[in-house]
MMTF fields as JSON, N, C-alpha, C and O atoms, coordinates in Angstrom:
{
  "mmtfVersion": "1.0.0",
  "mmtfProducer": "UNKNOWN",
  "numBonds": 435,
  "numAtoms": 436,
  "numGroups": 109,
  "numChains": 1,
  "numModels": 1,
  "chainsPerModel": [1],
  "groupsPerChain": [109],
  "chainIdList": ["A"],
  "bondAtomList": [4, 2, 8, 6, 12, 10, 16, 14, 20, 18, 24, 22, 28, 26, 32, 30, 36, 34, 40, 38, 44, 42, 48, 46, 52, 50, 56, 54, 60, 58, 64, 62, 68, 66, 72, 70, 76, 74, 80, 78, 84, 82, 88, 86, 92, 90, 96, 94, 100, 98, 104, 102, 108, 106, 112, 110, 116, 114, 120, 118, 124, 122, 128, 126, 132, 130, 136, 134, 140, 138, 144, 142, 148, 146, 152, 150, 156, 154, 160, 158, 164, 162, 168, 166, 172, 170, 176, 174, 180, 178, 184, 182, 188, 186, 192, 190, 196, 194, 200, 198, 204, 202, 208, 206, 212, 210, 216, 214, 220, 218, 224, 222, 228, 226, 232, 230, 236, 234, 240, 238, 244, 242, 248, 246, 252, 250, 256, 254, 260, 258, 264, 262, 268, 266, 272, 270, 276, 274, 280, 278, 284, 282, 288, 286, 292, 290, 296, 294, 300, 298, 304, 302, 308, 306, 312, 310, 316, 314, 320, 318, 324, 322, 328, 326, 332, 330, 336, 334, 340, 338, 344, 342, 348, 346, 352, 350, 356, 354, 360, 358, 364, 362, 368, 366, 372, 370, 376, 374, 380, 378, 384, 382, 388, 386, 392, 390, 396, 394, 400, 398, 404, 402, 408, 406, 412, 410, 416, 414, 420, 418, 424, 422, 428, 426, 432, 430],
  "bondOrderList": [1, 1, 1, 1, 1, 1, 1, 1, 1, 1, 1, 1, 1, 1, 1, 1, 1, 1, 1, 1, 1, 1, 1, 1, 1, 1, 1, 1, 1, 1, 1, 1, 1, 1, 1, 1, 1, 1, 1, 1, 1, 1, 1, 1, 1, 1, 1, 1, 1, 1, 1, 1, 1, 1, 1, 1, 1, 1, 1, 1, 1, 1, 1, 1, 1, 1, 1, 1, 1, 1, 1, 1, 1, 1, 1, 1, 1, 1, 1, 1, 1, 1, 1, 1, 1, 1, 1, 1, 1, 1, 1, 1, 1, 1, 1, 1, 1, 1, 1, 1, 1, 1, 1, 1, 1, 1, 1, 1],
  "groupList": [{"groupName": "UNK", "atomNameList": ["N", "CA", "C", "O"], "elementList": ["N", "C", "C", "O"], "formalChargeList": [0, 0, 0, 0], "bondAtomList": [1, 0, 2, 1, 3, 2], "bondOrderList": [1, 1, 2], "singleLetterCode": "X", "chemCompType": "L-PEPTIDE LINKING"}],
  "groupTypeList": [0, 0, 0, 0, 0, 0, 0, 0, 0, 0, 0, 0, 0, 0, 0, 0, 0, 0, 0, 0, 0, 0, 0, 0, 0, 0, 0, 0, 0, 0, 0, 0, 0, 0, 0, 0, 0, 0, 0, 0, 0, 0, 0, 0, 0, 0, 0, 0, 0, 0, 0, 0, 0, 0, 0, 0, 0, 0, 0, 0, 0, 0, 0, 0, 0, 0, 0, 0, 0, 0, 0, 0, 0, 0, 0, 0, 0, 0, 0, 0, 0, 0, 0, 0, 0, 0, 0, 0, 0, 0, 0, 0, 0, 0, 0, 0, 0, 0, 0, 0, 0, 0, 0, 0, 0, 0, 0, 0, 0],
  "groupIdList": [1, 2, 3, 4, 5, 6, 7, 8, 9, 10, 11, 12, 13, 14, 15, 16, 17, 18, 19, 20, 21, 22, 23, 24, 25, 26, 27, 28, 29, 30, 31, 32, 33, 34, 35, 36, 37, 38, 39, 40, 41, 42, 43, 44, 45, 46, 47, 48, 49, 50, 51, 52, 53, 54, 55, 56, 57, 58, 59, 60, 61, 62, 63, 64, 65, 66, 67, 68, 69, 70, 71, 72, 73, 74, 75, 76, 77, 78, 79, 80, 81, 82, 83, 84, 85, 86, 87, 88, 89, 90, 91, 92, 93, 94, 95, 96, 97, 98, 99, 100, 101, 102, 103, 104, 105, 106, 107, 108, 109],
  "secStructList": [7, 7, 7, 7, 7, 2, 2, 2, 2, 2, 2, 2, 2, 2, 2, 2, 2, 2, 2, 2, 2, 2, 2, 2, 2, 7, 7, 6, 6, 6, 7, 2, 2, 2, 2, 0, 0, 0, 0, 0, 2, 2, 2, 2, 2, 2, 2, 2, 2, 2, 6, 1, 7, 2, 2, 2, 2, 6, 6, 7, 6, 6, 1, 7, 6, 6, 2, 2, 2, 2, 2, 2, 2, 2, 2, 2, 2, 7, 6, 6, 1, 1, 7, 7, 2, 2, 2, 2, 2, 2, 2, 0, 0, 0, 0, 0, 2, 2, 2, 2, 2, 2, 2, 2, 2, 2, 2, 7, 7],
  "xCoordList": [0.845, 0.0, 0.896, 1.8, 0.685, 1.423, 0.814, -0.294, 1.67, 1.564, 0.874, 1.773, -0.424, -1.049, 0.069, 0.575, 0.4, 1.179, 0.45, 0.737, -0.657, -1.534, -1.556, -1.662, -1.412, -1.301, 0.196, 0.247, 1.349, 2.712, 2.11, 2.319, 1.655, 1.574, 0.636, 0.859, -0.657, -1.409, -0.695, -1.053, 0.635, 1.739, 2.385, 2.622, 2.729, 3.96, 2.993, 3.28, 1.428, 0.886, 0.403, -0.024, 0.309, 0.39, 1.466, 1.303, 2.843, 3.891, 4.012, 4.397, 3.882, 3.969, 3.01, 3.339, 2.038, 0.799, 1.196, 1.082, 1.527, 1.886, 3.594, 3.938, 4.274, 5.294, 5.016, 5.535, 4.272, 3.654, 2.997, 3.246, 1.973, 1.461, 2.961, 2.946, 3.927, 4.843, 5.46, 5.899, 5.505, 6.293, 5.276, 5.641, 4.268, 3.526, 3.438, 2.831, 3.774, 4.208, 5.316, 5.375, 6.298, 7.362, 8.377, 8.076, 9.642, 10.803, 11.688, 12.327, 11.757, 12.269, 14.217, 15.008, 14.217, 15.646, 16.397, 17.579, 15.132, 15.242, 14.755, 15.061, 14.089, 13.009, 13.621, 13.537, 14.383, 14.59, 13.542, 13.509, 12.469, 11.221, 10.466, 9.985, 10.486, 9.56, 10.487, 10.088, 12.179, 13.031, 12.644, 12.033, 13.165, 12.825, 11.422, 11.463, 10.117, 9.12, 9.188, 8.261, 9.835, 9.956, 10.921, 10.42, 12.049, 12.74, 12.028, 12.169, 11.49, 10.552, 9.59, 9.075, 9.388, 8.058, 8.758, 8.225, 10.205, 10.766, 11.452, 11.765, 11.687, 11.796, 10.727, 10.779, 9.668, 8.618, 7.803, 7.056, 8.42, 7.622, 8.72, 8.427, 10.097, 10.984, 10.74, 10.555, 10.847, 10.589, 8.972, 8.954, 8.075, 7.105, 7.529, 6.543, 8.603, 8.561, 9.456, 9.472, 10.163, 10.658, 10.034, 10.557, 8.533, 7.286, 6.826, 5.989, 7.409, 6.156, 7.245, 8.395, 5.908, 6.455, 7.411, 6.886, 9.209, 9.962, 8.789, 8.839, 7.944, 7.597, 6.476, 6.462, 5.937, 5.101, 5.943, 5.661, 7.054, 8.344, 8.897, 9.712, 8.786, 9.69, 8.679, 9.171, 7.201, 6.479, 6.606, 5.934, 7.46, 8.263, 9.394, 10.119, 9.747, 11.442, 12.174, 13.239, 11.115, 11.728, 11.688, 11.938, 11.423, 11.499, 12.628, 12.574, 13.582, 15.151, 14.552, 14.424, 14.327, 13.551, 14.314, 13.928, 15.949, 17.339, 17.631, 17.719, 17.759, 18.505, 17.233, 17.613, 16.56, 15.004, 15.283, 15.026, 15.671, 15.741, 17.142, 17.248, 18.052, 19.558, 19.232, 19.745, 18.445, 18.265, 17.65, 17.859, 16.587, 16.032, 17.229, 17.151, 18.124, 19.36, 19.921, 19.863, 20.51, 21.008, 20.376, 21.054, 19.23, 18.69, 18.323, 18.185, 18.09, 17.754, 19.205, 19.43, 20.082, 21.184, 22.267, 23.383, 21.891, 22.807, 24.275, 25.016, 24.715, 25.79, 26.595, 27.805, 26.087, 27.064, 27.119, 27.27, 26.933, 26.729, 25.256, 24.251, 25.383, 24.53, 24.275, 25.039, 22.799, 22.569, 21.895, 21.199, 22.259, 22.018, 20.474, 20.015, 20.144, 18.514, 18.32, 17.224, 19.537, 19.306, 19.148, 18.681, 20.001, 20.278, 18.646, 18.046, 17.843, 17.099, 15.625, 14.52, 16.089, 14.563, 14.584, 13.672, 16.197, 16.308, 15.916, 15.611, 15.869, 14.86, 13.413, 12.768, 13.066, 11.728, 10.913, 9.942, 11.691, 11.222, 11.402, 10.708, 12.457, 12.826, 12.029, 11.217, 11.751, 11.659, 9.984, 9.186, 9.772, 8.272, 6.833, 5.929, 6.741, 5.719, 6.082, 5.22, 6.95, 6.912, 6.624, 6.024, 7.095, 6.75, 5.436, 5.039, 4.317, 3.008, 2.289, 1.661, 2.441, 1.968, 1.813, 0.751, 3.056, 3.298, 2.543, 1.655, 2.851, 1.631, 0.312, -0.359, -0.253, -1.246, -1.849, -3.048, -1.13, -1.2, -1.105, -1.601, -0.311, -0.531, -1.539, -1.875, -2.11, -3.235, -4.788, -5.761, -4.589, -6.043, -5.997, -6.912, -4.833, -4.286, -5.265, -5.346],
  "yCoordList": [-1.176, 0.0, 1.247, 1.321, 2.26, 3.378, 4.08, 3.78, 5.249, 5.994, 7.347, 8.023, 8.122, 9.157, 10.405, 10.693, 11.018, 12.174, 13.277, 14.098, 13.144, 14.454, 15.798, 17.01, 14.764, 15.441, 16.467, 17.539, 15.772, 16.359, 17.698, 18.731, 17.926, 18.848, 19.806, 21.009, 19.292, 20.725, 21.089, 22.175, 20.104, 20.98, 22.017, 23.08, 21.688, 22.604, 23.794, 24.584, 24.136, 25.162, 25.425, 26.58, 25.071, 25.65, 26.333, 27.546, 25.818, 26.375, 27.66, 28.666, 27.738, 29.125, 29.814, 30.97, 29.571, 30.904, 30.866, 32.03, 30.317, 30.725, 31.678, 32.237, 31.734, 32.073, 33.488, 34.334, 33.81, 34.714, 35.819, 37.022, 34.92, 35.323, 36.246, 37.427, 35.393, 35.752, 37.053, 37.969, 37.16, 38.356, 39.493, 40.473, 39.46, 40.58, 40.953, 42.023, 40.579, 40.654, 41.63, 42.524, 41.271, 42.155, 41.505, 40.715, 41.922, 41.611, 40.931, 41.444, 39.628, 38.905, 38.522, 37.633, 39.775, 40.036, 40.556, 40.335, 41.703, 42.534, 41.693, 41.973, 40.829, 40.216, 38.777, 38.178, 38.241, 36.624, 36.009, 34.933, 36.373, 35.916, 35.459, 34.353, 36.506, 36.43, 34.825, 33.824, 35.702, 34.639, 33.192, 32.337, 33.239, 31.576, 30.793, 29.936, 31.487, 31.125, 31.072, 30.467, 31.446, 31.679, 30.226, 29.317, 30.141, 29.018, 27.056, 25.837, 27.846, 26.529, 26.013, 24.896, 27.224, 26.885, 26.215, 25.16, 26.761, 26.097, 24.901, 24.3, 24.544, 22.798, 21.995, 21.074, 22.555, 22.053, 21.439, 20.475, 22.644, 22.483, 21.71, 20.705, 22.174, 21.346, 19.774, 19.086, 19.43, 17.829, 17.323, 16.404, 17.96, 17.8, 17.884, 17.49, 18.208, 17.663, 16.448, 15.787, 16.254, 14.776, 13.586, 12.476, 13.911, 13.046, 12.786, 11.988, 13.453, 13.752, 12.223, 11.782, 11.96, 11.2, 11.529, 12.303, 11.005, 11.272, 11.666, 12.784, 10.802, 10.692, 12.007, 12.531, 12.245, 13.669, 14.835, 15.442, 14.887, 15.892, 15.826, 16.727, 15.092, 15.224, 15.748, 16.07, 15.817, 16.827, 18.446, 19.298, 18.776, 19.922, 20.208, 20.446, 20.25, 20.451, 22.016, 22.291, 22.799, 24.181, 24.32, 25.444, 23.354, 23.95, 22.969, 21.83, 23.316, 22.829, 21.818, 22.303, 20.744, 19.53, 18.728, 17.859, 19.15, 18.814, 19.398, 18.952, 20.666, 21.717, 22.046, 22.311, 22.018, 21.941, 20.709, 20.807, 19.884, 19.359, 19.02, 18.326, 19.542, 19.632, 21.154, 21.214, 22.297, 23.155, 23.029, 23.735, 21.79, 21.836, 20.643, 20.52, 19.965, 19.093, 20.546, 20.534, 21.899, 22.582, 23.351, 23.733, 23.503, 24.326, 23.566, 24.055, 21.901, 21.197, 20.945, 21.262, 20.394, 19.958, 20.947, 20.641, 22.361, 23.349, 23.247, 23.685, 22.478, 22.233, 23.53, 23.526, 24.391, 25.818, 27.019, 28.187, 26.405, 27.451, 28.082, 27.542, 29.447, 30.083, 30.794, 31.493, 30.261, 30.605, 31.989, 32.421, 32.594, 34.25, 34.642, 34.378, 35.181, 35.986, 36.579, 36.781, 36.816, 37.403, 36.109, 35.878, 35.522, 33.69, 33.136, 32.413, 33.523, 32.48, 33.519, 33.063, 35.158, 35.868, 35.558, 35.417, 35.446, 35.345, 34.197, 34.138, 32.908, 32.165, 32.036, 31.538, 32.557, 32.732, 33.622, 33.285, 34.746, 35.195, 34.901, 35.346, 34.059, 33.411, 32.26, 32.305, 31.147, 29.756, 29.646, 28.926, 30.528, 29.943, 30.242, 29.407, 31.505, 31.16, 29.922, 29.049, 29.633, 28.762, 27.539, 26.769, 27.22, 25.809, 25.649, 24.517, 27.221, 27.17, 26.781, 25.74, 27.53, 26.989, 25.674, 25.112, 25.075, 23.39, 22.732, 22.034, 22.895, 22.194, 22.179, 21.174, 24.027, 23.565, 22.928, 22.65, 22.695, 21.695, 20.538, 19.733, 20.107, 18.866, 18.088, 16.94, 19.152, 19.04, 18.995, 18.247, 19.819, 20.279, 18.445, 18.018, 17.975, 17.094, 15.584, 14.525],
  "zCoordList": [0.0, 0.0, 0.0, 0.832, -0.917, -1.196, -0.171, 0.273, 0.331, 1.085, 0.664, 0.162, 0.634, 0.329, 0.309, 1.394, -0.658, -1.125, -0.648, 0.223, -1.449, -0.806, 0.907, 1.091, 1.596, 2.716, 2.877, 3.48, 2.146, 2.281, 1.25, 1.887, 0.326, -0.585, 0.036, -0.101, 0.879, 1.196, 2.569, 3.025, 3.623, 4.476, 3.916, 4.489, 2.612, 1.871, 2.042, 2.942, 0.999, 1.13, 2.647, 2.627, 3.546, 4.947, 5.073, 5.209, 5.069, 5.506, 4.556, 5.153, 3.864, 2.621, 3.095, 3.363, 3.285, 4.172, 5.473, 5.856, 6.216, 7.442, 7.413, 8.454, 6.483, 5.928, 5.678, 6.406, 4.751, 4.375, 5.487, 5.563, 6.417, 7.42, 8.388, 8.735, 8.578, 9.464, 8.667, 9.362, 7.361, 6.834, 6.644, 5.994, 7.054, 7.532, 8.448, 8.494, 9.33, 10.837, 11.034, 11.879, 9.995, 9.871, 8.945, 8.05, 9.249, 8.433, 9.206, 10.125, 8.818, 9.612, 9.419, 9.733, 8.75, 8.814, 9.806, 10.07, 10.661, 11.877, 13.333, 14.492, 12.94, 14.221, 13.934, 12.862, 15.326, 15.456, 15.563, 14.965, 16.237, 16.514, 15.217, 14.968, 14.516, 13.226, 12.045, 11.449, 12.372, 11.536, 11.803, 11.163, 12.858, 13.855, 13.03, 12.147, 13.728, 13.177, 11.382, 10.843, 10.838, 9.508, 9.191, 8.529, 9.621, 9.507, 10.374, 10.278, 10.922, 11.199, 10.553, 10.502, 9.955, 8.978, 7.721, 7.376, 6.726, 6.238, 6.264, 5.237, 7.316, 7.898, 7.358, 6.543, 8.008, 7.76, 6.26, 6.096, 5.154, 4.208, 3.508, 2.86, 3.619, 3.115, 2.882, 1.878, 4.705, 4.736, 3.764, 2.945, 4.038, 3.031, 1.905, 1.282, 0.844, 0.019, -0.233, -1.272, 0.808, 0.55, 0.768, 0.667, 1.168, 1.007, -0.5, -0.923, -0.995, -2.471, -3.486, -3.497, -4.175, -5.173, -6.331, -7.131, -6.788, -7.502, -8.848, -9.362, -9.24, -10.261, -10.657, -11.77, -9.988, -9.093, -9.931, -10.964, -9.081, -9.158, -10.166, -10.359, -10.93, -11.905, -13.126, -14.207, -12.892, -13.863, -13.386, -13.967, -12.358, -11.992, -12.157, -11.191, -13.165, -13.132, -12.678, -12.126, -13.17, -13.037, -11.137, -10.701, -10.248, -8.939, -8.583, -9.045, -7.84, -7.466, -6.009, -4.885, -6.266, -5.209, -4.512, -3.73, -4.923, -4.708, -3.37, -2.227, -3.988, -3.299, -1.98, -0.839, -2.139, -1.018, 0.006, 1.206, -0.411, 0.464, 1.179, 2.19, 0.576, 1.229, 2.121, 3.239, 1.677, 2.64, 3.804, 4.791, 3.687, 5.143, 6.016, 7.238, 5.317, 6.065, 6.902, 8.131, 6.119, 6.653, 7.902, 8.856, 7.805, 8.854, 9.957, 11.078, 9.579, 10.962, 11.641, 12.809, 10.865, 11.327, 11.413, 11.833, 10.943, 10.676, 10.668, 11.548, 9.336, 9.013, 8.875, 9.103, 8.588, 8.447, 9.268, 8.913, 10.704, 11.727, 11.651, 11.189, 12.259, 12.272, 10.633, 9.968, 10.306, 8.917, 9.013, 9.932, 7.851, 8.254, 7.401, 6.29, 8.248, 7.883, 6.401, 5.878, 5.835, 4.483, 3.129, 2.014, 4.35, 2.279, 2.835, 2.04, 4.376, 4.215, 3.64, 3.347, 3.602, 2.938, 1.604, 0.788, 1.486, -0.428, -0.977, -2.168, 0.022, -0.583, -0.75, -1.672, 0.272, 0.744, -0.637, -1.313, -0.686, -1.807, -3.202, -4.116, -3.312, -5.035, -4.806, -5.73, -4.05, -4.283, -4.063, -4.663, -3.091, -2.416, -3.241, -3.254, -3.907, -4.957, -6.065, -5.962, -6.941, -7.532, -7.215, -7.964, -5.889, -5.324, -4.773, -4.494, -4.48, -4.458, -5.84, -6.032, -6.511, -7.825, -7.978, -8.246, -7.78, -7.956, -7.336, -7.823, -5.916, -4.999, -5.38, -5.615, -5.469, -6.137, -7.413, -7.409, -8.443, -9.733, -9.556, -10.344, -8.262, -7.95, -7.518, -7.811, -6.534, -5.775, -7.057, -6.96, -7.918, -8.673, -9.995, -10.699, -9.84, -11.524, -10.764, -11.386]
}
């Protein structure tokens, strides 16, 4: 019995609105509080996609499903020290609509 995908894909879109939610709050470049909650939430959606089916993902190529999930290795296990508030807005803002989109195409197919 295969394991239901579905649930990892509508986490990912939680974690991106609650993401979202937190950067209205403020700028979590200035606020650890806001960061923290911001980087937890990226753990979060990360490991959700190492739920998702290769075969799923691979009708996504333009989203980096690699590197997503070597980033949430870094932030749980923080291989590179203290990771700085600016590499993790610059993803937030390059990576996280595209990987909404996805989710949701996954979700609607």
């Amino acid at each position: 019995m295969t394991k239901s995908w579905q649930p990892y894909a509508l986490h990912i879109l939680d974690s991106i609105a609650k993401i979202r939610r937190i950067q209205a709050r403020g700028d979590i470049q200035q606020d650890d509080i806001l960061y923290d909650a911001a980087v937890r939430n990226l753990q979060t959606l990360s490991e959700a996609t190492q739920q998702l089916p290769a075969e799923l993902k691979q009708q996504f190529p333009e989203i980096p499903w690699r590197e997503i999930s070597g980033f949430r290795n870094i932030l749980v296990h923080n291989y590179l020290g203290d990771i700085d508030p600016q590499s993790v807005a610059a993803v937030i803002e390059q990576y996280l609509e595209p990987l909404k989109v996805a989710a949701e195409k996954m979700l609607s197919e």
